[in-house]
C-alpha positions as CSV (number, residue, x, y, z in Angstrom):
1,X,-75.6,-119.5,-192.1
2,X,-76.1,-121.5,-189.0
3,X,-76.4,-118.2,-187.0
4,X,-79.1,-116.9,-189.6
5,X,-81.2,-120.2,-189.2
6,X,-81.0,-120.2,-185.0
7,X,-82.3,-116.9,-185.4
8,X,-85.0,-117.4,-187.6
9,X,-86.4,-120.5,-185.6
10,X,-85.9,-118.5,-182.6
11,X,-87.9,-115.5,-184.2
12,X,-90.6,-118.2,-184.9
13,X,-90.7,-120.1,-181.3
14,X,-91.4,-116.6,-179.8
15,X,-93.7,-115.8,-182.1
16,X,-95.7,-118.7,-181.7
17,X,-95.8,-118.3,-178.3
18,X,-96.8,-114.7,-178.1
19,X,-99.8,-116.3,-180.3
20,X,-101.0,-118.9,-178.3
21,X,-100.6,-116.8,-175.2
22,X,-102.2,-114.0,-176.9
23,X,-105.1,-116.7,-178.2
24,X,-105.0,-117.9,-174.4
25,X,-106.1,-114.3,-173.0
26,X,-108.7,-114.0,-175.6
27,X,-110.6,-117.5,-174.5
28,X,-110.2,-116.6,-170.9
29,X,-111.6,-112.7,-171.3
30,X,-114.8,-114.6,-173.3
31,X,-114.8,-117.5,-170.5
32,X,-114.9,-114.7,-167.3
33,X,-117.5,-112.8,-168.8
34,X,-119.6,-115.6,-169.1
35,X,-118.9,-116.7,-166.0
36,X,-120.5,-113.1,-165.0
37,X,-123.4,-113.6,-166.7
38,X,-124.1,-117.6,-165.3
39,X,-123.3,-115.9,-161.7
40,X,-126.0,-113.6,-162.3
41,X,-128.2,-115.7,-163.1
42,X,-127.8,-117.8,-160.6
43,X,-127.8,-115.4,-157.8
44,X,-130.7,-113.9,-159.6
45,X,-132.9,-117.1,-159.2
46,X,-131.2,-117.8,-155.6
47,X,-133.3,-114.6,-154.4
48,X,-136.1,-115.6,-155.8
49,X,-136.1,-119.1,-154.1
50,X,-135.1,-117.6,-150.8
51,X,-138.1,-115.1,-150.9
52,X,-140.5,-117.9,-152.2
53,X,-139.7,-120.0,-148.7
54,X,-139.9,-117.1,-146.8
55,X,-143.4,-116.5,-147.9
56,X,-144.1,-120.4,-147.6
57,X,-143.2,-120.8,-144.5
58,X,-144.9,-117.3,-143.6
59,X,-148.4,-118.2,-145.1
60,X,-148.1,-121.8,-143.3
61,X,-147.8,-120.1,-139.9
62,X,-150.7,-117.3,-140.6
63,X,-152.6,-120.9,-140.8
64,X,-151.8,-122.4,-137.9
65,X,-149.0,-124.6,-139.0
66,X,-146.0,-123.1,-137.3
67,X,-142.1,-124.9,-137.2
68,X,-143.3,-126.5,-140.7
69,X,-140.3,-128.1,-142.3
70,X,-139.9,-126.5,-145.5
71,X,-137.6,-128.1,-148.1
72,X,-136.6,-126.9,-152.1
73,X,-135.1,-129.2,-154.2
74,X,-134.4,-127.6,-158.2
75,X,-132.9,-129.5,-161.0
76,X,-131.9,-127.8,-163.4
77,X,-131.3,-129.4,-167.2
78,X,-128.9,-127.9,-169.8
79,X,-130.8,-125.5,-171.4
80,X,-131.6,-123.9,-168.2
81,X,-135.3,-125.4,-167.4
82,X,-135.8,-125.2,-163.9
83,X,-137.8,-127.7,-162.1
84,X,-139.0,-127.1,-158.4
85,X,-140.0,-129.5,-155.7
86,X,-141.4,-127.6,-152.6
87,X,-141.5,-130.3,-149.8
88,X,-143.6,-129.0,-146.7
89,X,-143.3,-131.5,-143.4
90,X,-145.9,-130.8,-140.3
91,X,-147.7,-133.4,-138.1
92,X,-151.3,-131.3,-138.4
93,X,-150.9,-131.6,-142.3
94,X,-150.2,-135.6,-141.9
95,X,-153.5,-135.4,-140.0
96,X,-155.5,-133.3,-142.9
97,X,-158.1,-134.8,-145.2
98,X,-157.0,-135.4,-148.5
99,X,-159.2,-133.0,-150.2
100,X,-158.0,-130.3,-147.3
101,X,-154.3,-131.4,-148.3
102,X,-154.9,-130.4,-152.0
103,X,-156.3,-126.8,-151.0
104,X,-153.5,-126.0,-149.2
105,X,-151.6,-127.5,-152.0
106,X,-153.5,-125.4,-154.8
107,X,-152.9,-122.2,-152.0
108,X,-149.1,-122.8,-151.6
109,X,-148.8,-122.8,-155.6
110,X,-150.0,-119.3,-155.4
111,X,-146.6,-118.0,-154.0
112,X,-144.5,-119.2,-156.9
113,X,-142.4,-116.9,-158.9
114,X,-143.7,-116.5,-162.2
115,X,-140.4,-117.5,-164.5
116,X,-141.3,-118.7,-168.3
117,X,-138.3,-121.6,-167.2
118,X,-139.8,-122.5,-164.4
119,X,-142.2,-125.3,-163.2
120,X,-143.4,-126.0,-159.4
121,X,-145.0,-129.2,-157.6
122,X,-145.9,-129.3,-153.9
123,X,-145.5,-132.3,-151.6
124,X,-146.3,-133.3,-148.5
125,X,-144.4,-135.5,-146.1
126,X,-147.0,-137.7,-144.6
127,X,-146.6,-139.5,-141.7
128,X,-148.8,-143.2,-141.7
């Protein structure tokens, strides 16, 4: 009798543990693959940052405003908004007119990627 009942509650500890280890590879399988899919993402928008300061900085040198320090800063909030913040640092901008600043401004907003998620602002470092 006490041979029967070992048995059984050994039948029943490996079961449960085939189940949870069983449930275990089931969350992780659903976890990874969207892992996969955040990764994407991710490196999906990376590229599209990178080629958005390349062409920053690109257009700022066609204009005369070579070596400009070029900064992004994104915050992203849980539902996946992004919000940009292009910083753009060079001693001949300091020394622009305000209303020369904000047509530069309005010309750098041009080279944004178009993203439905996605909102840009332009500053300027100025110095005094």
């Amino acid at each position: 009798m006490k041979r029967k009942v070992k048995g059984t509650i050994g039948f029943m500890a490996v079961t449960l543990g085939l189940v949870l280890v069983t449930a275990f590879c089931v969350v992780m399988t659903v976890k990874s693959q969207s892992n996969v899919e955040e990764v994407a993402v991710e490196n999906y928008y990376r590229e599209k940052e990178q080629e958005m300061l390349a062409d920053t900085r690109a257009y700022l040198s066609r204009e005369g405003f070579t070596n400009s320090g070029v900064t992004l800063t994104r915050v992203v909030d849980e539902e996946g908004n992004r919000e940009y913040t292009i910083t753009v640092h060079h001693r001949k901008i300091s020394n622009l007119q305000e209303d020369a600043r904000e047509t530069l401004r309005v010309a750098l907003q041009e080279l944004v990627f178009e993203e439905e998620n996605c909102s840009f602002c332009h500053t300027f470092l100025v110095n005094g």
